[in-house]
Phi, psi and omega in degrees: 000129172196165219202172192245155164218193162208129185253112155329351189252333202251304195110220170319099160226182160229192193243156174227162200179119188049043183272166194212133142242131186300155177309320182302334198251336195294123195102339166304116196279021175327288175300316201291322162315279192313318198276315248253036112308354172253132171307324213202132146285151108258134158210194181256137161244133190294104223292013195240004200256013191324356182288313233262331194278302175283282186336324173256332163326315187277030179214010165129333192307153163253156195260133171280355165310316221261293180288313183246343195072022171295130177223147199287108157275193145192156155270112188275170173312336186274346177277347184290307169322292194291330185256035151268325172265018175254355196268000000 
């Protein structure tokens, strides 16, 4: 699943979200062929997955944890809900 987006700093980029690559296919450079008309990729990798981790690292990825000091939040609907009633 992945969807195009647009970052004001970057221009075009997408998100990728919730993909597997099967064994069969892993080290192919497929996907990455179809996206590379987008400035930027982002996605997540899960912090217990270091294989996943080294991998894109040794190929270039930057960690935006890390690197930039970014960090992911999220809000679920009730906190969204409670700070609509505290506004």
């Amino acid at each position: 699943m992945y969807y195009f987006t647009y970052d004001p700093w970057i221009g075009k980029l997408v998100y990728l979200e919730d993909f597997y690559v099967i064994q069969a296919y892993q080290g192919q450079a497929t996907l990455i062929y179809y996206l590379y008309q987008c400035n930027c990729m982002h996605f997540l990798v899960v912090i217990w997955n270091q294989a996943s981790i080294d991998y894109y690292t040794h190929r270039g990825a930057l960690d935006l944890s890390s690197e930039e000091g970014w960090h992911l939040f999220r809000f679920n609907r009730q906190e969204l809900m409670d700070i609509a009633k505290e506004e």
